[in-house]
C-alpha positions, 0 to 999 in steps of 0.5 A, a space after each residue: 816189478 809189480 804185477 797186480 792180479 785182478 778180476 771181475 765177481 769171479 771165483 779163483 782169483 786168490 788161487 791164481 794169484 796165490 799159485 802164480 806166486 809159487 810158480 815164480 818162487 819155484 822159477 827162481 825168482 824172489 817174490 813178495 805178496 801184497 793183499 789189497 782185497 779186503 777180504 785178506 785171504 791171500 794172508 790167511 792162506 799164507 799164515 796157513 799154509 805152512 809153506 807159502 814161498 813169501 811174506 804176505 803184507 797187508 794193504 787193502 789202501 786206497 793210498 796203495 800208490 803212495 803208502 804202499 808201493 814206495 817201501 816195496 823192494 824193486 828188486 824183486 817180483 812184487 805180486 798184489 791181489 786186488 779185490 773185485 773191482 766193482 767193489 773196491 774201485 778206490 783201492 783198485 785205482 791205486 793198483 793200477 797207478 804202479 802197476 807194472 802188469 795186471 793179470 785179469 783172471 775170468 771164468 769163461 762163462 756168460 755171466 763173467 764175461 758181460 761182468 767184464 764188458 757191460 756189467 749191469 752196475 758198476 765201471 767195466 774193467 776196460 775202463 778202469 784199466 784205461 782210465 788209470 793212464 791219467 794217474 801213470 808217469 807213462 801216460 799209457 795204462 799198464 800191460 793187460 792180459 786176460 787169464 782164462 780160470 776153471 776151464 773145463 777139459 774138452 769144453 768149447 767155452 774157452 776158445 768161445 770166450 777167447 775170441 770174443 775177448 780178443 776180437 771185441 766182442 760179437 760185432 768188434 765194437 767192444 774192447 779186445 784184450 790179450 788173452 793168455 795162451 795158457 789156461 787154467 783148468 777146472 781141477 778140483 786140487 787147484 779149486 781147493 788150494 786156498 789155505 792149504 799147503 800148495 806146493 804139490 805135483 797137482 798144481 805145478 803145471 798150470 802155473 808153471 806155463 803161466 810163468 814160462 809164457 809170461 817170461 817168453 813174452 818179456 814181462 819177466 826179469 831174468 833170474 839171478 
């Protein structure tokens, strides 16, 4: 399967993906990484880091449907970080033409969240995701789930924004999204990861919960 981790101009979401990956390898499953963000920092951390749990591939393409996502091996979890999509919409387009499920990661802050439903410039991420059922075999866009970041402990703006997601905004009018019951909080261990070895005590939990729900939700395979 491919699960694509996108976002709007927010921060963490290399984190999340890089750490998403150490939880599934830690689950037991096998896992692949492809970075599509050409910023390529997902491969830097992994060359880095000493013990990144899988290969890292290049493939910041707008040919990703087709260059890319035909030599992966289906066998396994294929993880791709995409850039953000206001700036790299091309190669985003082609993610979600595969994709099997996207991961939205999104602080919950103001600015984030209009980024995501009424960006100043740029398409809303609503509609890339549902533009891209024109592209797939099943005529349906993939799976979506929105993944709070760098929530902040005993803060209201989690729940703030979660509803908001899930209800369409203030007045119902705008896309609602399924928001992940798990939530990543704002740790200073977590927000450091990037390019340092990350399999330590400190930064489990978040993203074993993360696996535990998305497998209890049935967006996993079973682990041989």
């Amino acid at each position: 399967m491919l699960i694509a981790s996108l976002k709007p101009r927010t921060m963490g979401g290399t984190t999340n993906t890089g750490l998403l990956t150490y939880a599934l390898a830690r689950a037991g499953h096998a896992v692949t990484c492809y970075d599509a963000d050409e910023s390529l920092q997902l491969l830097a951390w992994a060359r880095e880091a000493g013990d990144f749990p899988c290969t890292v591939h290049e493939a910041d393409t707008p040919a990703f449907a087709d260059s890319v996502y035909p030599t992966m091996d289906h066998d396994r979890i294929n993880v791709v970080d995409a850039g953000h999509a206001e700036n790299h919409p091309d190669i985003v387009d082609s993610v979600l033409e595969v994709a099997d499920l996207v991961i939205l990661t999104l602080s919950p802050t103001n600015p984030d969240y209009e980024r995501l439903t009424k960006p100043e410039r740029g398409t809303a991420l609503a509609k890339v995701i549902k533009r891209s059922a024109a592209l797939r075999e099943t005529g349906e866009p993939p799976t979506t789930y929105v993944l709070l970041n760098r929530c902040q402990a005993g803060a209201a703006s989690p729940a703030k924004y979660a509803d908001l997601l899930r209800n369409g905004g203030k007045d119902g009018t705008l896309p609602k999204w399924d928001v992940l019951s798990t939530q990543i909080p704002r740790r200073e261990a977590i927000a450091s990861a990037v390019g340092f070895p990350c399999d330590k005590r400190e930064r489990r939990a978040p993203y074993d919960a993360l696996v535990t729900e998305l497998a209890q939700r049935g967006h996993l395979p079973t682990v041989r």
